[in-house]
C-alpha positions in Angstrom: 33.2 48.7 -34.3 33.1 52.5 -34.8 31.5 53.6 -38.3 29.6 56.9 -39.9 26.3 57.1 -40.2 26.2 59.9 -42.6 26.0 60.3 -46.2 26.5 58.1 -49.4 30.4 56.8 -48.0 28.1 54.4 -45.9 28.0 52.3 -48.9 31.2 51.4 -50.4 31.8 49.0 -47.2 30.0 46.2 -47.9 32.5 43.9 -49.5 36.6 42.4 -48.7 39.1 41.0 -51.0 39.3 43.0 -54.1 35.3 42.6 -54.5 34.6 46.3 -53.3 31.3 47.3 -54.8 31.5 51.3 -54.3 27.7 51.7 -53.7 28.6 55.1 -52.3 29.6 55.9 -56.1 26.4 54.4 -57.6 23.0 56.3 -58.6 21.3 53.5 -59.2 18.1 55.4 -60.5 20.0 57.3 -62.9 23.1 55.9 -64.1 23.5 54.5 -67.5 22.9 50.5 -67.6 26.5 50.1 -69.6 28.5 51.5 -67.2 26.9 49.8 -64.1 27.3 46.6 -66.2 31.3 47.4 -66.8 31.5 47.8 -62.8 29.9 44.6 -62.0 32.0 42.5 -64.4 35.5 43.4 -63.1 34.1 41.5 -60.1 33.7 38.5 -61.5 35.3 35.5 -61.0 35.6 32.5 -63.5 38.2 30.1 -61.4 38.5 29.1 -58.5 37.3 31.5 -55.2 40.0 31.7 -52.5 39.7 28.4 -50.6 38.7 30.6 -47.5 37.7 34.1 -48.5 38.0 36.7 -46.2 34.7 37.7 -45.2 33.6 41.1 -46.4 32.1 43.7 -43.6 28.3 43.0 -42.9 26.2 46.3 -43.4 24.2 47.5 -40.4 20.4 47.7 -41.0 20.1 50.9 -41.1 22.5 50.5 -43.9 20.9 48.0 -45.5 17.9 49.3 -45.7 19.0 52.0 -47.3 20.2 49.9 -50.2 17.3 47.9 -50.5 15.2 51.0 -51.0 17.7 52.4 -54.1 17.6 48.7 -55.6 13.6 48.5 -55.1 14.0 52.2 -56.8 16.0 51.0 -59.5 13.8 47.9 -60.0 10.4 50.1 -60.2 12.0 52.3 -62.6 13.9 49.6 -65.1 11.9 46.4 -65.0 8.1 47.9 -64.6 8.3 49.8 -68.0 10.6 47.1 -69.9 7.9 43.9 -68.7 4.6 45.4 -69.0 5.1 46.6 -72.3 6.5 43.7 -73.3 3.7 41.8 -72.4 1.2 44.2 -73.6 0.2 44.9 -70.4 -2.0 48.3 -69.4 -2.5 47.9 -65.7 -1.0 45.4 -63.0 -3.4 45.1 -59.6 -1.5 43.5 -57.0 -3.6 42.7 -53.1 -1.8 41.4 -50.0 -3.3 40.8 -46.8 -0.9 41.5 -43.8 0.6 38.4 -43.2 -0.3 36.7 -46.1 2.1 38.6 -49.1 1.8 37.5 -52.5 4.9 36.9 -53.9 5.5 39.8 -55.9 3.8 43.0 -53.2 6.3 41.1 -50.7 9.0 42.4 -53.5 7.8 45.2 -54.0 7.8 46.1 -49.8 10.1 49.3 -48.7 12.7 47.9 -46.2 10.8 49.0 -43.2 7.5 47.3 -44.3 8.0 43.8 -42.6 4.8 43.2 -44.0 1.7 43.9 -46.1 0.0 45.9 -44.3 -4.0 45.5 -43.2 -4.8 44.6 -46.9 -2.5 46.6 -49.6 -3.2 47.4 -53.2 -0.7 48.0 -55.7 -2.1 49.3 -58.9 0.8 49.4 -61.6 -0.5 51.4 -64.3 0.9 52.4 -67.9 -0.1 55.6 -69.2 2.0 55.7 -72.4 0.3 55.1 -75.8 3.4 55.3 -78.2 6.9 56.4 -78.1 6.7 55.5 -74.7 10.9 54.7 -74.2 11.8 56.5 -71.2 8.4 56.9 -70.0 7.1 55.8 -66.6 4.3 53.3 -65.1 2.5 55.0 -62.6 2.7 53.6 -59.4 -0.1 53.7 -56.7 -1.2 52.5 -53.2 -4.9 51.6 -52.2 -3.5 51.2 -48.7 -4.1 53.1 -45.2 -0.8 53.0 -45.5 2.1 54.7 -47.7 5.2 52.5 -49.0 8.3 55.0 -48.4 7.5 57.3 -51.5 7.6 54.5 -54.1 4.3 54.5 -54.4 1.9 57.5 -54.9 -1.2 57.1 -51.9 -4.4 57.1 -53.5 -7.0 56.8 -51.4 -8.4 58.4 -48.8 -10.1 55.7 -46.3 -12.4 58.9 -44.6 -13.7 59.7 -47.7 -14.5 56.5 -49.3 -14.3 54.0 -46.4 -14.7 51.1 -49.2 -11.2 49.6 -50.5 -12.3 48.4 -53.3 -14.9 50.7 -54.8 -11.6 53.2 -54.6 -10.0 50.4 -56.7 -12.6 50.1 -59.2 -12.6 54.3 -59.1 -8.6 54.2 -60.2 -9.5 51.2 -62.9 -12.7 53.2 -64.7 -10.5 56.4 -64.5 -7.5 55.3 -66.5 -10.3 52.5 -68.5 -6.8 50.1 -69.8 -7.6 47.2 -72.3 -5.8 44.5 -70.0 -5.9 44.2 -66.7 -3.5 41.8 -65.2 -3.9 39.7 -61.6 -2.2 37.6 -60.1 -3.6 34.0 -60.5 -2.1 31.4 -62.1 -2.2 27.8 -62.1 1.4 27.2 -63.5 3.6 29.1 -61.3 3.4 29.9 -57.5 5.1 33.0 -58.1 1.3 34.4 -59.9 -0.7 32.9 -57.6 -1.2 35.0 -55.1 -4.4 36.6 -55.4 -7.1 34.9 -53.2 -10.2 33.3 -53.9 -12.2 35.9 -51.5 -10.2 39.0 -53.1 -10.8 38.0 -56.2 -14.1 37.8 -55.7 -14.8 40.8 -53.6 -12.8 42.7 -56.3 -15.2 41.3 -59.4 -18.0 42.6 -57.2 -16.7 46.3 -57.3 -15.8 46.6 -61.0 -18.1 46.8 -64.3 -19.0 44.2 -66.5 -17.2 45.7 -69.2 -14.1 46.3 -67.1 -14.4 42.4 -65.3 -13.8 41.0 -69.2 -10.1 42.6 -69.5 -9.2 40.7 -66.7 -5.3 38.3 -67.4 -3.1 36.5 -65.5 -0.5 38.7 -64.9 1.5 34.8 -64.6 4.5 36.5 -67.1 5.0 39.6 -65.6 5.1 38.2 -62.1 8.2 35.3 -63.7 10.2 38.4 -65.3 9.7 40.7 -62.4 10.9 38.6 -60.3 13.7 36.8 -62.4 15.5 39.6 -63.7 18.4 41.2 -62.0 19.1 44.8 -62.6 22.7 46.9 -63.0 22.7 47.8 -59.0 22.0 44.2 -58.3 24.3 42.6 -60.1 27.0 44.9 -59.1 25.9 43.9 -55.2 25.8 40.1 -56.3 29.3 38.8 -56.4 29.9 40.5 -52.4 26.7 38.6 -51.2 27.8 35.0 -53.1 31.8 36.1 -51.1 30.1 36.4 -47.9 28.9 32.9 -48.7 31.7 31.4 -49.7 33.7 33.0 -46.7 31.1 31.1 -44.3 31.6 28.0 -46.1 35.3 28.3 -46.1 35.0 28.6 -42.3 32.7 26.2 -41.7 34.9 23.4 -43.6 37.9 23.8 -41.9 40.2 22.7 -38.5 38.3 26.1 -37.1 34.9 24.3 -37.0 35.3 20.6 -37.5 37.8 18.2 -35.4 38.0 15.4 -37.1 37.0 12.0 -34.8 34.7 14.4 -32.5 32.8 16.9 -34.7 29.1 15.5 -36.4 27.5 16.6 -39.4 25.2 17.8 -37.2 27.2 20.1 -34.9 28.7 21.5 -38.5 25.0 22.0 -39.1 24.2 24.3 -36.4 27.6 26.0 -36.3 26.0 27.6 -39.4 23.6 28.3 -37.7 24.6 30.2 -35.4 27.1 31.8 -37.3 24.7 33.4 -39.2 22.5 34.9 -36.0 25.9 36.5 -35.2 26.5 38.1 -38.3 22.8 39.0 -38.6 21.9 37.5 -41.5 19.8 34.7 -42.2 19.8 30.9 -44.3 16.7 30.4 -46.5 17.2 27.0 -45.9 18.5 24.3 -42.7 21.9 23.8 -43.7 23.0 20.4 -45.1 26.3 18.9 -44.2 26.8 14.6 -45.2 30.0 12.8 -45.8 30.6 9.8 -47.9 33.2 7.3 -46.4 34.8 4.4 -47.8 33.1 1.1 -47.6 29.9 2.9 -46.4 26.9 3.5 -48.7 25.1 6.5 -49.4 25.3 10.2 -47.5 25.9 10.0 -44.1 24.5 13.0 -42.1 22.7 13.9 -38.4 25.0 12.1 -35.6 27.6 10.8 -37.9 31.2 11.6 -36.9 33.3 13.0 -39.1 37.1 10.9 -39.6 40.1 11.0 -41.8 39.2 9.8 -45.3 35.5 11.4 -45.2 34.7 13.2 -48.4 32.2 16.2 -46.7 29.6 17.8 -48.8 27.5 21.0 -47.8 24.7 22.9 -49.2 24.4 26.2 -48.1 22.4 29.3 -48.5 22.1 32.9 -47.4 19.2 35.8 -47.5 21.4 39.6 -48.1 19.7 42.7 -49.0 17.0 40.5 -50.7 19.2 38.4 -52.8 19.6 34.6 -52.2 22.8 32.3 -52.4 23.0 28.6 -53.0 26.4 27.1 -53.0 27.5 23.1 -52.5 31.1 22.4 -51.6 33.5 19.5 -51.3 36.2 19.0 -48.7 38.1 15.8 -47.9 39.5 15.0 -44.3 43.5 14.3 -44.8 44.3 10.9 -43.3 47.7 11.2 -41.4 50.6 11.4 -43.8 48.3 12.6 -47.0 49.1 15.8 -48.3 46.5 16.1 -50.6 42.8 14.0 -51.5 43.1 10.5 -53.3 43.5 11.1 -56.9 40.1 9.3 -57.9 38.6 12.3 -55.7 40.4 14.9 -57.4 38.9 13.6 -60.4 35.1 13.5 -59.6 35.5 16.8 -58.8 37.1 17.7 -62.4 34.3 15.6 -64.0 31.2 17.9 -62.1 33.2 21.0 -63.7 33.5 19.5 -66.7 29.7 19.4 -66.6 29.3 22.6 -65.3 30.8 23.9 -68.4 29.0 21.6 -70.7 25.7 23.0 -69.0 26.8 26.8 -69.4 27.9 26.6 -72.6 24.5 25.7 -74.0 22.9 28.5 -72.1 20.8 31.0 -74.8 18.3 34.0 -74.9 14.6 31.8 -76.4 15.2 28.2 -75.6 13.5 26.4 -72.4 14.9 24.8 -69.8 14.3 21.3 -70.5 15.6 22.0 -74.3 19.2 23.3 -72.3 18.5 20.4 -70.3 18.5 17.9 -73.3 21.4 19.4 -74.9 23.9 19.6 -72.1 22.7 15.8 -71.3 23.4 14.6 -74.9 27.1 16.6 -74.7 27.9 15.0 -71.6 26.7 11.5 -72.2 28.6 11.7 -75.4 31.4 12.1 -73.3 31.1 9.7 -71.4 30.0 11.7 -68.3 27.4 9.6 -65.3 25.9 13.1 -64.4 22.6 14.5 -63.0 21.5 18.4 -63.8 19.3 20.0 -61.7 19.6 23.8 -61.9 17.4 26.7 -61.6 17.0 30.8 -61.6 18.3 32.2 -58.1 17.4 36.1 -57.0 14.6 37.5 -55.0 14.0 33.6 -53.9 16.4 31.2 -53.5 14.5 28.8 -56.1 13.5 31.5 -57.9 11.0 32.2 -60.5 11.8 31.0 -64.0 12.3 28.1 -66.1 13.9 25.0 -64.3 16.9 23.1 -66.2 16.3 19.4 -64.8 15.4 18.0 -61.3 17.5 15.5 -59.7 14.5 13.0 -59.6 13.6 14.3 -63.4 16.2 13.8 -65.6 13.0 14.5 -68.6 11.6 17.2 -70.2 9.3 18.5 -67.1 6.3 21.3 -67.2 8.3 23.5 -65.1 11.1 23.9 -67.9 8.9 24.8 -70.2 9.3 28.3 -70.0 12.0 30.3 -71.8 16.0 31.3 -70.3 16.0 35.5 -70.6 18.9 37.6 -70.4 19.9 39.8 -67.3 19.2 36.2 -65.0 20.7 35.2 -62.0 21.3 31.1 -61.9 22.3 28.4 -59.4 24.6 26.1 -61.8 23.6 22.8 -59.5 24.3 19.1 -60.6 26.1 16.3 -59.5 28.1 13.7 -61.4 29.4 9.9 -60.4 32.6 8.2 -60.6 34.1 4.9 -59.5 37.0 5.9 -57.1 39.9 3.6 -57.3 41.6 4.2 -54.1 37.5 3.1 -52.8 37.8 -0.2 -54.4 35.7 1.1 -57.2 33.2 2.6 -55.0 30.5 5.0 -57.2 30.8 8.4 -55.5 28.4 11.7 -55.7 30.0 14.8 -56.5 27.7 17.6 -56.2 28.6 21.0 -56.8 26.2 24.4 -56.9 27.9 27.4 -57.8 25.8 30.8 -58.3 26.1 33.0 -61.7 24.8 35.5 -64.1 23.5 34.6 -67.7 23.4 38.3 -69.9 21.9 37.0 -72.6 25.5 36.3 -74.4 27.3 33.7 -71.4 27.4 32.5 -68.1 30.0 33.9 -65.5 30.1 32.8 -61.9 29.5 35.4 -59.3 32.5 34.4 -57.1 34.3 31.7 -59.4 33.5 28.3 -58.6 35.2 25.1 -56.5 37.7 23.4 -58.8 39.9 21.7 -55.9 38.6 19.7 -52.4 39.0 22.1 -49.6 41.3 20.0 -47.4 41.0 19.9 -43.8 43.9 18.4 -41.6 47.4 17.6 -42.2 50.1 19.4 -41.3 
């Protein structure tokens, strides 16, 4: 496929279907937050998504990395400030051996860096005292190597051969009253400094400057968790692309009914994805649930007329993760359309889905959103299970958890607070008897990815509200 390599036009090709995101347009450094914002929400999608999306035009990596490095621009700029003086935060330090990335230096990586490289410092320092709107963190290496400009090099390994006596320099130089790291016993997203750095970096720094030492544990959560203007207007392509594979993937194209297994489905993904060149961040999950038969069937199991399919897929696109469970039922000759018991489960997981949004808000915890939307739905007489979390940078991201499907309780990883500006995978599942199953108790899961901005909850790309149906005539 011919295309131009030259200038911005490269990045207005990304998405199909109406959902065309106009990078080339976009200064994502510069451009007033309000009227990214207005661009991203004309592409959002509250119903239904096509039942198979075209699938929008995959970026080469040149391309893509091209992206990545304005929204890793943007990010630096936007979040840094906005956190860390939140928080009350002078100075960040952030080490990653090669190989061996903490969480947030692996963000924080140009597109080119596969990896940390040797052993990298960040040091994320604020300078402003007051009046500080606007103002900039400085942003420095302590690294052989540079990061693609983001990143100022500061140190000079012929001159002071030892890493982190040039760390300690930079520290005593700038003297800040905190001094976060990141080590944290609560969250794996703050845990990523190591015993043996930790303890070669106390060596090389002052008493005086060893007791300003945090956890940087918060600014590690909203770093990670919060999605920016450029992001957001990327989002709703990436969860398309998703969709698209999924509409593929449950379909005549992919499964013949009385020959294809869940596991042949399974690796059609698979290898769908190496052609497209992009990746899952997870094995692909594809079960049906049959009349008469208990429980998800999965692996070698054929797939017949009748079968209600489930999938749980997920995709890795210029950073950003999707997560997305569908439902498709297998026409039986002469149907038209899914037993109306089906139909139903399905209408009962949205109604749950919208129970759970609704309660959404800016200062409550994830297990009290949890308790709420359980109370609702129970009240209306829903057999449900909620087991959602924040989706971004990591597929189960960093951020408060709203239930676990074996935790239906308040549980110390919902403890923490729902912020604006968050990207969320809406996941649950809810149970029905099916009539036309002689009363048979059926699973409906459903996972839909979306945006909370502090106010609501919109869906990236709409969400499933009918069974894809595969067969008939």
């Amino acid at each position: 496929m011919g295309r131009d390599h030259m200038g911005a036009a490269r990045f207005a090709r990304l998405a199909g279907a109406g959902l065309g995101l106009l990078l080339g347009s976009l200064s994502l450094a510069a451009a007033a937050a309000g009227q990214e914002r207005a661009r991203a929400e004309a592409q959002f999608g509250q119903g239904e998504p096509q039942a198979a999306p075209a699938l929008p035009e995959i970026l080469p990596l040149r391309e893509r990395a091209e992206v990545i490095d304005r929204l890793l621009a943007e990010r630096l700029k936007t979040i840094l400030p906005q956190i860390m003086r939140a928080e009350g935060i002078d100075m960040w330090v952030l080490m990653s051996r090669e190989y061996f990335e903490d969480p947030v230096t692996a963000s924080m990586l140009d597109a080119k860096s596969m990896s940390a490289r040797r052993r990298t410092i960040l040091i994320l320092h604020d300078p402003c005292e007051a009046a500080c709107e606007g103002e900039p963190i400085e942003r420095l290496t302590v690294s052989r190597y540079g990061l693609a400009g983001l990143f100022e090099p500061s140190w000079d390994p012929d001159e002071e051969p030892d890493q982190w006596q040039a760390v300690a320099r930079i520290i005593a130089a700038r003297d800040p009253a905190s001094i976060a790291i990141n080590v944290s016993d609560a969250t794996r997203f703050a845990d990523g400094m190591t015993k043996s750095q930790y303890d070669a970096m106390i060596a090389a720094l002052p008493p005086e400057l060893q007791g300003r030492i945090v956890s940087g544990e918060t600014l590690s959560t909203r770093w990670l968790e919060t999605r920016t203007p450029g992001e957001l207007a990327l989002y709703p392509g990436i969860v398309r692309i998703a969709h698209a594979i999924i509409g593929e993937a449950l379909s005549a194209r992919v499964i013949e009914p009385g020959v294809t297994t869940c596991a042949d489905v399974q690796w059609w993904y698979r290898e769908r994805l190496s052609e497209l060149g992009l990746e899952p961040w997870f094995h692909p999950s594809i079960a049906v649930q049959r009349e008469g038969e208990e429980g998800m069937l999965d692996g070698d199991t054929v797939i017949m007329p009748g079968d209600l399919i489930w999938t749980d897929f997920g995709i890795t696109y210029m950073r950003l993760n999707t997560d997305t469970q569908h439902l498709a039922y297998v026409l039986k000759p002469g149907e038209t359309e899914a037993p109306a018991g089906l139909r139903a489960g399905l209408a009962n997981s949205n109604q749950v889905q919208d129970i759970l949004t609704s309660q959404f808000g800016v200062g409550l915890s994830g297990n009290q959103i949890l308790a709420r939307a359980r109370k609702e739905a129970l009240a209306q007489g829903l057999d449900l299970s909620i087991y959602s979390h924040p989706i971004g940078l990591h597929g189960h991201g960093a951020g408060p958890s709203i239930g676990f499907w074996d935790n239906q309780g308040g549980d110390p990883r919902g403890r923490d607070l729902v912020r604006a500006n968050t990207a969320w995978s809406i996941e649950l599942t809810s149970y029905a008897s099916v009539p036309e199953w002689g009363g048979q108790r059926v699973d409906f899961r459903t996972e839909e990815d979306a945006f909370f901005d502090g106010e609501e909850v919109r869906y990236l790309d709409g969400r499933q509200t009918q069974l894809t149906l595969i067969g008939g005539g």
